[in-house]
C-alpha positions as CSV (number, residue, x, y, z in Angstrom):
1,X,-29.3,3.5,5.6
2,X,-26.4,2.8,8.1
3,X,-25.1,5.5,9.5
4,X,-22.2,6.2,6.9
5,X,-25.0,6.6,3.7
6,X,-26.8,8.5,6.0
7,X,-24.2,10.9,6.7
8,X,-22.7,11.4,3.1
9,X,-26.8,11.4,1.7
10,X,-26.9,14.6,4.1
11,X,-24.1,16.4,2.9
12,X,-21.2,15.8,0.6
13,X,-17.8,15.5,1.9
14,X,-16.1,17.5,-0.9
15,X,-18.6,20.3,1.0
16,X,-17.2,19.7,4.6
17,X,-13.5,22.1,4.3
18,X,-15.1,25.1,6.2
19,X,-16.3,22.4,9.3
20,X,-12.2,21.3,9.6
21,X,-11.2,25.2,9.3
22,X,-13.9,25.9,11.8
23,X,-13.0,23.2,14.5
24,X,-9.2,23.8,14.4
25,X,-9.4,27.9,14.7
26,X,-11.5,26.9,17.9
27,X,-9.2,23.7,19.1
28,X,-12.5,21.7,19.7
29,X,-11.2,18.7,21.5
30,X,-12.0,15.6,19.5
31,X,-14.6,14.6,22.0
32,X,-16.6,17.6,21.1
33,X,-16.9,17.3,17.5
34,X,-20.0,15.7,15.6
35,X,-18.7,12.2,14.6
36,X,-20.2,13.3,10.9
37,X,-17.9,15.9,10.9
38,X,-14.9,14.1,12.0
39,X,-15.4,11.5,8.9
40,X,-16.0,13.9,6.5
41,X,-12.8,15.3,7.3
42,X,-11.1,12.0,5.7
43,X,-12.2,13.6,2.3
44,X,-9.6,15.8,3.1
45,X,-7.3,13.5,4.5
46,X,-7.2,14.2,8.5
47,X,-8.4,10.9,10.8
48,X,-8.6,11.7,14.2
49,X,-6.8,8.6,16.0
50,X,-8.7,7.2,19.1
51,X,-4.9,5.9,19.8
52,X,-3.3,9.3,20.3
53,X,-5.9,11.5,22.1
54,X,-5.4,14.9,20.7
55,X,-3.8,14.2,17.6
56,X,-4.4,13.6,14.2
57,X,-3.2,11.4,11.2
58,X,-2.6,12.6,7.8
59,X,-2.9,10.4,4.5
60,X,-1.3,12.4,1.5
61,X,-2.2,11.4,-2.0
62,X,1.2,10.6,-3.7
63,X,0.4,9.3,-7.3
64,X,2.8,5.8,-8.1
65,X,4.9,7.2,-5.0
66,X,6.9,10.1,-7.1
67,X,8.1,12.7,-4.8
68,X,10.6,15.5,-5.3
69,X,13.3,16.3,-2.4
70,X,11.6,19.3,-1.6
71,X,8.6,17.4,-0.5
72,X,10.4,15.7,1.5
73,X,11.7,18.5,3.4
74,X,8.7,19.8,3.9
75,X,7.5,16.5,5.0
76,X,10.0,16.6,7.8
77,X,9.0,20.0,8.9
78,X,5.5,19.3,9.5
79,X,6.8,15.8,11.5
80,X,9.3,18.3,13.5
81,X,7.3,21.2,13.9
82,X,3.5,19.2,14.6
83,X,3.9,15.7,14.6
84,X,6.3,12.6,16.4
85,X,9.2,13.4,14.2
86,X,8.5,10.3,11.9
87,X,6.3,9.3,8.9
88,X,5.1,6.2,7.7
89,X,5.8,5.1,4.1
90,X,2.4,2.3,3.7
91,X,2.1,-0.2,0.7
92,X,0.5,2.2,-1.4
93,X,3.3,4.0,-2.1
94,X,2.1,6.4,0.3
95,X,2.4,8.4,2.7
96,X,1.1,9.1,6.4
97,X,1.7,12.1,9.0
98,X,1.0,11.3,12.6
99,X,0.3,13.0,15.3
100,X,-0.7,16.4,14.6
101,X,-2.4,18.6,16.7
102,X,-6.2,19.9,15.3
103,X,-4.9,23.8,14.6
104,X,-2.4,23.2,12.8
105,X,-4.2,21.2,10.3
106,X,-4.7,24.1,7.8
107,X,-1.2,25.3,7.7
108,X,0.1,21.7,7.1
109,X,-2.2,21.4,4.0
110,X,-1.1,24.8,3.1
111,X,2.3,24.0,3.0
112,X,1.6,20.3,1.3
113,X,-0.4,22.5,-1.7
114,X,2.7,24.7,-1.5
115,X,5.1,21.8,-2.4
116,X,2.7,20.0,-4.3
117,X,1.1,17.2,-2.3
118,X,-2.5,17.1,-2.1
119,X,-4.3,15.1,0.6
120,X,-8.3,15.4,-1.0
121,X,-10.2,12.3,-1.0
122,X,-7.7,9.8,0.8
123,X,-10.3,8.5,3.2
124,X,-13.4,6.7,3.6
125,X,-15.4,6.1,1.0
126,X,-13.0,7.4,-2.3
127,X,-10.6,6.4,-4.6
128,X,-7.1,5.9,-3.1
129,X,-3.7,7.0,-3.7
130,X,-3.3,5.2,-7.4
131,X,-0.1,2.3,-7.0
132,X,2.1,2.8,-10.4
133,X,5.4,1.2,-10.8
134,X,8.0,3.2,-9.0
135,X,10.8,3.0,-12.5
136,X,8.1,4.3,-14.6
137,X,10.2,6.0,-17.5
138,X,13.6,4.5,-16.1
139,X,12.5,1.1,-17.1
140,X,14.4,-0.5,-19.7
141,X,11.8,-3.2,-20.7
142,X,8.6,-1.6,-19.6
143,X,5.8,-1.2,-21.9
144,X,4.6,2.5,-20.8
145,X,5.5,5.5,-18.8
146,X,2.2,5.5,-17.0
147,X,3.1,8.1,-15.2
148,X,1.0,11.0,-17.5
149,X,-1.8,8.1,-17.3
150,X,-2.0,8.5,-13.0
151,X,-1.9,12.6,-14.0
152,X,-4.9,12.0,-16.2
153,X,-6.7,9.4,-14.0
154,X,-6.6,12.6,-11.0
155,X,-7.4,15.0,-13.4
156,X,-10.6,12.9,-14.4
157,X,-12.1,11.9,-10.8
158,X,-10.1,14.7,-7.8
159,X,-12.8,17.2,-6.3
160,X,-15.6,15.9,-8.4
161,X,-19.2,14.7,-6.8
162,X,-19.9,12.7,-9.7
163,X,-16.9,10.4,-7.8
164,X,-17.2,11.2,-4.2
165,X,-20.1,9.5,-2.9
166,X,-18.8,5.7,-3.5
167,X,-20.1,2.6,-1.3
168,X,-16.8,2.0,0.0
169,X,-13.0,2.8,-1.1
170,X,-11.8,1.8,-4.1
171,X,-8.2,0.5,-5.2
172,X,-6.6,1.2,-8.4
173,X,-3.2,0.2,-9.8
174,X,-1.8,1.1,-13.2
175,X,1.7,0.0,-14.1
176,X,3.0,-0.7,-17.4
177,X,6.1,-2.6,-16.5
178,X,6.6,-6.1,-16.8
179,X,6.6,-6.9,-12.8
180,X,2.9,-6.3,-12.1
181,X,4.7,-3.6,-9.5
182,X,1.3,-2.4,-8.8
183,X,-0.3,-6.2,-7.8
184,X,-2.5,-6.2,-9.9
185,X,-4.5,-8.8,-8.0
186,X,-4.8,-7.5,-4.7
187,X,-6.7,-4.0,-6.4
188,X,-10.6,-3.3,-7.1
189,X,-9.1,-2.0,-10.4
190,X,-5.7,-3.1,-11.6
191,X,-4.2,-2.3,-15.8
192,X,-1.6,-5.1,-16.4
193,X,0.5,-4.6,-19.3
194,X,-0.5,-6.5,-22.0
195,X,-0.6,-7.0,-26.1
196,X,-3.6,-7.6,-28.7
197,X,-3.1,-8.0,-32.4
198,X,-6.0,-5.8,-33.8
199,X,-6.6,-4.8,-37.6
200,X,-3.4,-6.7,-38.6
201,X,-0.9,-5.2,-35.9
202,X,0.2,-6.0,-32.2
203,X,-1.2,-3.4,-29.9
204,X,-0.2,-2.6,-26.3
205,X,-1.9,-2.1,-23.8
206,X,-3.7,-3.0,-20.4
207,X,-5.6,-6.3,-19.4
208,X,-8.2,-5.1,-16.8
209,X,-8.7,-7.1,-13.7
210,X,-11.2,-6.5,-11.0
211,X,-12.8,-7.5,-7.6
212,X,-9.1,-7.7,-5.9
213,X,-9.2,-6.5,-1.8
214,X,-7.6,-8.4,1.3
215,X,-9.2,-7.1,4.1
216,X,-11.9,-8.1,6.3
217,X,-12.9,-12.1,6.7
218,X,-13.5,-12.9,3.0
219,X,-10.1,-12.1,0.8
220,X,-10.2,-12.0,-2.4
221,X,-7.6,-12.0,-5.0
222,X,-8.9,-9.7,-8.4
223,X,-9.7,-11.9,-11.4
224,X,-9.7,-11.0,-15.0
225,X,-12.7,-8.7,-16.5
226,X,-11.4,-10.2,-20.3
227,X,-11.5,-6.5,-21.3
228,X,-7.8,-5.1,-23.3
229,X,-7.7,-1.2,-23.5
230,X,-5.1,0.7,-25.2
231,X,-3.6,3.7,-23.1
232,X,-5.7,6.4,-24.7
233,X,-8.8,4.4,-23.1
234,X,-7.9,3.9,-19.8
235,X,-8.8,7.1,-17.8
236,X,-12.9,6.5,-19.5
237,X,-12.8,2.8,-18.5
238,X,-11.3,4.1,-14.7
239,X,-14.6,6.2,-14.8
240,X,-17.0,4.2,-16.2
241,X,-16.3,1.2,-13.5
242,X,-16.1,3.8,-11.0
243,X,-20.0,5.2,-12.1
244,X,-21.0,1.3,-12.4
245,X,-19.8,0.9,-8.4
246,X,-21.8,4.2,-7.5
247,X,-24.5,3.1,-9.1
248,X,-25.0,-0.6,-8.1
249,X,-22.3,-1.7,-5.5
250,X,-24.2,-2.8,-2.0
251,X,-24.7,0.0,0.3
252,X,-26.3,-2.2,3.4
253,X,-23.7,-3.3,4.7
254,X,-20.0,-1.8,5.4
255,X,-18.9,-4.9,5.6
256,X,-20.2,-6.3,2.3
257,X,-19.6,-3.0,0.1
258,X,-16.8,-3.1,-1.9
259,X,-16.4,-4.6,-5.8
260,X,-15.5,-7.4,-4.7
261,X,-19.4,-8.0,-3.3
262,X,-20.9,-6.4,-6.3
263,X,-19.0,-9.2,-8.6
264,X,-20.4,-12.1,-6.4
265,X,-23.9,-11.1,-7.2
266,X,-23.5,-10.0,-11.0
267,X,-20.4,-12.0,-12.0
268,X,-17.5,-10.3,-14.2
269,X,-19.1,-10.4,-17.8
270,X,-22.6,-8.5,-16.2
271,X,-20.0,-5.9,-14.5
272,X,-18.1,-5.9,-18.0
273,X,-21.5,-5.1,-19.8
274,X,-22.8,-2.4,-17.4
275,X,-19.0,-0.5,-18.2
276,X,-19.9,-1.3,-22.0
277,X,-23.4,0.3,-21.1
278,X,-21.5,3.2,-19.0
279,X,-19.0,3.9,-22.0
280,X,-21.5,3.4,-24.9
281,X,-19.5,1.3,-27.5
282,X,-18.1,-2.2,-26.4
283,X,-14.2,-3.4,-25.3
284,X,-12.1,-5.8,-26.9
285,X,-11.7,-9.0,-24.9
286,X,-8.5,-9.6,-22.8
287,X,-4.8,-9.5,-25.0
288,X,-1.7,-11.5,-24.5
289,X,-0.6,-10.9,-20.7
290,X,2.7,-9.3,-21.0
291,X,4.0,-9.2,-16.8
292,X,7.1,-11.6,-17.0
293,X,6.6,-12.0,-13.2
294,X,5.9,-10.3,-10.2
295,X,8.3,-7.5,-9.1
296,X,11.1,-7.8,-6.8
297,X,12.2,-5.5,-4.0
298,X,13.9,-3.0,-6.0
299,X,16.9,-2.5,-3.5
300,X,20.4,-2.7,-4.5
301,X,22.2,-0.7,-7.6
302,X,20.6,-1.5,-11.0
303,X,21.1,0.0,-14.7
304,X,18.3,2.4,-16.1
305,X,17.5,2.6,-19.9
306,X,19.4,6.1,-19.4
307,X,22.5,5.1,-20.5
308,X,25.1,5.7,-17.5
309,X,22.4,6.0,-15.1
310,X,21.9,4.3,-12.2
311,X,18.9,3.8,-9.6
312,X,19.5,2.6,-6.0
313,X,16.7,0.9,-4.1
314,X,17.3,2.0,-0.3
315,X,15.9,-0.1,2.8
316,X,13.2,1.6,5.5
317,X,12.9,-0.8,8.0
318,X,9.3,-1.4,7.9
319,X,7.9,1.8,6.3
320,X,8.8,4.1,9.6
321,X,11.5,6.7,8.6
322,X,12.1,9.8,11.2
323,X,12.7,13.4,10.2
324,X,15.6,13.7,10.0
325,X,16.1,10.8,7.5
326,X,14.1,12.1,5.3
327,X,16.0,15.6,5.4
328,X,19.1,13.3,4.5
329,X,17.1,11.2,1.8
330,X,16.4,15.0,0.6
331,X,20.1,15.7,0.1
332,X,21.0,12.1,-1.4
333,X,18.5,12.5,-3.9
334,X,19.8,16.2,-4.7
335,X,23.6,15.5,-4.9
336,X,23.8,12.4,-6.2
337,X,20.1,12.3,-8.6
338,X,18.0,14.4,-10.1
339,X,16.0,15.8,-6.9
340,X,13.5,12.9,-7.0
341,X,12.5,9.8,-4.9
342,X,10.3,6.6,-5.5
343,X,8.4,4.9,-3.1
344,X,7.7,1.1,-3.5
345,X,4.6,-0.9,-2.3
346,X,6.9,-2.9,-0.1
347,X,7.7,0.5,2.1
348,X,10.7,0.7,0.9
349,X,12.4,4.0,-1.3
350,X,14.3,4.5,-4.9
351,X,17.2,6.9,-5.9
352,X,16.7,7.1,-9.4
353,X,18.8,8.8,-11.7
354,X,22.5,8.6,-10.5
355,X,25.4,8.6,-12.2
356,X,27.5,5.8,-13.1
357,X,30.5,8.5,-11.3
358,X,28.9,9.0,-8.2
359,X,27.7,5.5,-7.1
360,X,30.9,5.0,-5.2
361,X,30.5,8.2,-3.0
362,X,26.8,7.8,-2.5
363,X,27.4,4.2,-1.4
364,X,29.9,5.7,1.4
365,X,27.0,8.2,2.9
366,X,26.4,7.4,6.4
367,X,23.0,7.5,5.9
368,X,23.3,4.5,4.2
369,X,23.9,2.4,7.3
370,X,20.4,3.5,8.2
371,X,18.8,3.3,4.9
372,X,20.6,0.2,3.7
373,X,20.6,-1.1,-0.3
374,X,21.6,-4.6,0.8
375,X,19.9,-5.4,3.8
376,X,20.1,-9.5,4.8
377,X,17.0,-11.4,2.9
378,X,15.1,-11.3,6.0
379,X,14.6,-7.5,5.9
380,X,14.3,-7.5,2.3
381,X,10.3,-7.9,2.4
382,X,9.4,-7.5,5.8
383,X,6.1,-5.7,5.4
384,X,4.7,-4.1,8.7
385,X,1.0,-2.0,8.8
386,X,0.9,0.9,11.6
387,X,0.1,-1.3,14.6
388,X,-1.5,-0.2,17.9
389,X,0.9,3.0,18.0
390,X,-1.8,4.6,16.0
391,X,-4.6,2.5,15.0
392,X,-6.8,1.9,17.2
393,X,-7.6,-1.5,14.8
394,X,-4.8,-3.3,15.3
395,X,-4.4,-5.7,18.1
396,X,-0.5,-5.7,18.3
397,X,2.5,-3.4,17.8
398,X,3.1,-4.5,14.8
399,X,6.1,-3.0,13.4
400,X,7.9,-3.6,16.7
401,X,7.3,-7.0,16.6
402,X,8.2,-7.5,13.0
403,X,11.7,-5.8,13.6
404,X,12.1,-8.1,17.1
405,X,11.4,-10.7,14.9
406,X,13.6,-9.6,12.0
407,X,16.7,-9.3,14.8
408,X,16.3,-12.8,15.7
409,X,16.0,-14.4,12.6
410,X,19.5,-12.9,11.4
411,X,21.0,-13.6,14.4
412,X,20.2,-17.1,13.9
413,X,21.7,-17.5,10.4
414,X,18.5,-18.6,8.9
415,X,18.9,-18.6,5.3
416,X,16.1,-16.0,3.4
417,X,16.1,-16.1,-0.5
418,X,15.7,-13.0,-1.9
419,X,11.8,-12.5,-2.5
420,X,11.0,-14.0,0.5
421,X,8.1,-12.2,2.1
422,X,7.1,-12.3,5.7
423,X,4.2,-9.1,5.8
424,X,2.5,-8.2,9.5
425,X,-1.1,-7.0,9.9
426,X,-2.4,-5.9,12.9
427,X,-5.7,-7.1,12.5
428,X,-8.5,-8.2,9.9
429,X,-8.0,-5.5,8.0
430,X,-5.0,-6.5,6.6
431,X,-3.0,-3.0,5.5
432,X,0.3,-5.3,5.7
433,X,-1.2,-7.6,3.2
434,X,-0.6,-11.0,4.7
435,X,-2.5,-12.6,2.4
436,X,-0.1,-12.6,-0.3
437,X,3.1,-13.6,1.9
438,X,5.2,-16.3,2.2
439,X,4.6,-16.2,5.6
440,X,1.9,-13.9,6.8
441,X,0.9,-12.9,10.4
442,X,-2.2,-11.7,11.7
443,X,-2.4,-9.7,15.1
444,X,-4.9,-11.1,17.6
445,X,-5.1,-11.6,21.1
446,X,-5.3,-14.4,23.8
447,X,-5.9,-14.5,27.3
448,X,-3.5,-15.5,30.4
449,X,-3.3,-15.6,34.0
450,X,-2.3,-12.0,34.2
451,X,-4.8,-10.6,31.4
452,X,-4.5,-10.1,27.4
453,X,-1.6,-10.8,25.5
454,X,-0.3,-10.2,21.9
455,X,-0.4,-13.1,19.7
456,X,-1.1,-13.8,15.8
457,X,-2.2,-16.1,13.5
458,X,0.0,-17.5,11.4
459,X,-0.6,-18.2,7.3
460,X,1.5,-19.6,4.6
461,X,2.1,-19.5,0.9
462,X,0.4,-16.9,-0.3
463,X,1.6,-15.8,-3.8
464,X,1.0,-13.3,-6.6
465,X,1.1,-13.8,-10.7
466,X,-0.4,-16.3,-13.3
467,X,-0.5,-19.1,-10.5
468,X,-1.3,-16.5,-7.3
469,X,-3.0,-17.9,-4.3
470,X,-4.1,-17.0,-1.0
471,X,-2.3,-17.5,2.4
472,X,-4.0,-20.7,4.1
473,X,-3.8,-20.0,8.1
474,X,-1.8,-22.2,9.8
475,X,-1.9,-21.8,12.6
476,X,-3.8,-19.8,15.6
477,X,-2.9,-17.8,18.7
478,X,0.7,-17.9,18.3
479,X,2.2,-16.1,21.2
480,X,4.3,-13.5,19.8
481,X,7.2,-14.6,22.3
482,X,6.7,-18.0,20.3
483,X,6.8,-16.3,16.8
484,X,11.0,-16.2,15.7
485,X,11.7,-19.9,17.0
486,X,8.4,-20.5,14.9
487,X,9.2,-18.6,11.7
488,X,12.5,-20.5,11.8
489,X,11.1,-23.7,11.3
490,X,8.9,-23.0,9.1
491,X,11.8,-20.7,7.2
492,X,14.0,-24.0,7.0
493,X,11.1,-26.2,5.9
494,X,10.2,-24.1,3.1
495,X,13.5,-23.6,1.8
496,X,14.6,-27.3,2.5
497,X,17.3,-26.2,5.2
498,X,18.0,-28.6,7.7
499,X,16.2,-27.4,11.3
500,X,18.2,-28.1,14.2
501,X,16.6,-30.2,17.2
502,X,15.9,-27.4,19.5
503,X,14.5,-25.6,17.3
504,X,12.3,-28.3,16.0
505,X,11.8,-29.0,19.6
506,X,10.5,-25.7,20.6
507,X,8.4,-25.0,17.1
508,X,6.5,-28.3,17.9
509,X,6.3,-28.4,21.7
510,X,2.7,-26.5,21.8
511,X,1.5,-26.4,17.9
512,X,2.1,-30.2,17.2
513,X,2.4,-30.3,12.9
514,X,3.3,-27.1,12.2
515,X,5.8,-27.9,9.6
516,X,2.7,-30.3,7.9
């Protein structure tokens, strides 16, 4: 066994609660506690950070990204009152709490139960926060709600040993929209809307795809399992595949232990077979795919199917929002909505439910110069993972670097189509999802004169839906000083803009054919 089976064959982390209350009514210091103890405590959602000595990071389990105003107040009084006054929305349609101090741990997950937000089983080796689409029920074309769905999938699997022991995380979207809002692809589990005509009559329901996950140094877009389930069916095949993966994913090796592995060696009708087995009666083969396309960015005003209602898709410059933002999100989503926000899986945030008579005063809010619904393309899919603020992973500050680079761009009047995507990972992990940009950057560093420097590697044309495809590197060791001058050519080129000579110039002064 490595060490991580080893641990969680010795004790379950489900059982490890009393060890975190323990620690933090004694203020170990981080040093001092059992590394066991401090990864069992990601069953309940703390990770100590090697970054920020001291301090901890919380990941909250926010189901399709639904949260009321009151839990974002009560967000911003644990970042005020214990944390660096700032959270991070992620691309899960999560959220993260940095920079908490061990003893107040237990009053912070107090007050989270309090206000409804649970943290159990966001780390290691668990399912994660479940990616739904964030206009579930304000829709006007979707197929589902799925929002009772992600209720029933946490009902099924939360708090139970039968799913807590997995060989490494698992990803699971469900969305029954027409934009494959939750990608689908990029998921060890992802239900795609879809249609079958059974017994005489059109059915709908979810194509299953499997296998999908970005990170480490074999991506892998998920691939279809040919299995249609109607919604009644979906929580039992969510628990089947997740008893399958228990059972027979690889355990050897961390780095070759998610789904993704276990499909290489069986294939997807073997996988689809053992679920059969698991579930005792056999699935209908795929249906009609019913995703028109993949979603957009969600920002701007748009009609809901509530007639006179309104849903406003508001800008966080790469997922970081401070305290007192989300005190003001709080109010905006009280006066002018229904008390309720939605978070998107590009880091962004939805208004939903406004009225066609208050649009024109909301718009006017101050806060919306922060929180923008129009931003210029360039910001409109800007995709930024924590970066060496907090993760001691990444290789580069990462959201720093993508708003430097952001800055730049606009000010040189580049033009961005909407849907353009430009994502930023810090390292091979690949939380800002690179792999499926436009233009995709991957932190790394190089060596000079006076030491190590940040720098990235650079991929291109990565894409989701019916014809998706992985990023291809492009290039490598970009200096990040190098990177807006760079993006800009390559910005013009794919959009068939003409590039100026200096820019040219510079782009192709050190990486000779990078607009080949």
């Amino acid at each position: 066994m490595n060490k991580f089976e080893r641990m969680k064959a010795e004790r379950d982390g489900l059982d490890s609660y009393p060890d975190l209350l323990r620690h933090a009514e004694a203020n170990t210091p981080a040093a001092e506690i059992p590394d066991d103890v401090l990864q069992r405590m990601k069953w309940f959602g703390v990770f100590y950070r090697p970054r920020t000595p001291g301090s901890f990071m919380m990941r909250l389990r926010v189901p399709g990204g639904r949260l009321t105003a009151e839990q974002l107040r009560a967000f911003a009084m644990v970042a005020r009152e214990h944390g660096h006054d700032s959270v991070d929305f992620t691309t899960r349609q999560n959220v993260q709490l940095r920079g908490l101090p061990l003893p107040a741990i237990p009053k912070v997950i107090q007050a989270l139960n309090e206000a409804g937000v649970a943290t159990l089983q966001t780390g290691l080796d668990n399912v994660r926060n479940y990616i739904g689409c964030p206009l579930a029920g304000i829709d006007g074309v979707e197929l589902f709600d799925t929002t009772p769905l992600l209720a029933a999938m946490a009902e099924a699997h939360l708090g139970k040993k039968a799913y807590s022991n997995l060989p490494r995380k698992f990803n699971v979207s469900l969305a029954g929209c027409r934009e494959d809002c939750g990608h689908a692809q990029t998921q060890d589990l992802g239900f795609a809307p879809a249609t079958k005509r059974i017994d005489g009559r059109r059915v709908a329901g979810f194509n299953v795809l499997v296998g999908g996950a970005l990170g480490g140094t074999s991506p892998r877009l998920a691939t279809p399992l040919d299995v249609f389930v109607r919604p009644q069916e979906v929580v039992a095949l969510f628990t089947a595949t997740l008893c399958v993966y228990r059972d027979h994913g690889p355990r050897e090796k961390r780095t070759e232990a998610r789904l993704k592995w276990l499909i290489k060696e069986w294939g997807e009708e073997r996988l689809r077979q053992a679920v059969e087995e698991q579930l005792g009666h056999p699935l209908e083969r795929a249906g009609h795919d019913e995703c028109l396309r993949v979603a957009g960015d969600h920002l701007g005003i748009h009609a809901q199917r509530q007639v006179g209602m309104h849903y406003v898709g508001l800008h966080v410059p790469v997922g970081r929002i401070s305290a007192g933002q989300l005190q003001g999100l709080a109010r905006l989503a009280d006066d002018y909505g229904a008390g309720e926000v939605r978070l998107t899986v590009g880091q962004n945030v939805i208004l939903p439910h406004v009225p066609e008579a208050k649009l024109s005063t909301l718009l006017a809010d101050p806060l919306l110069q922060e929180l923008r619904p129009n931003p210029p393309g360039i910001w409109r899919n800007l995709v930024a993972c924590t970066g060496t603020d907090y993760c001691h992973f990444s290789l580069i500050d990462t959201k720093t670097r993508a708003v430097e680079l952001a800055q730049k761009l606009e000010r040189s009047q580049v033009q961005v189509p909407d849907g353009t995507r430009i994502h930023v990972s810090g390292c091979v992990h690949a939380c800002g999802k690179h792999h499926i940009a436009d233009i995709g950057l991957q932190g790394t560093n190089i060596r000079v004169s006076k030491g190590v420097e940040e720098s990235v590697d650079v991929f291109v044309g990565g894409k989701l839906g019916p014809d998706g495809r992985l990023a291809t590197k492009t290039l490598e060791a970009v200096h990040v000083e190098e990177l807006p001058i760079l993006v800009e050519a390559l910005l013009r080129e794919r959009f068939h803009q003409s590039i100026p000579l200096p820019v040219l110039l510079a782009a192709g002064s050190r990486h000779a054919g990078v607009l080949t």
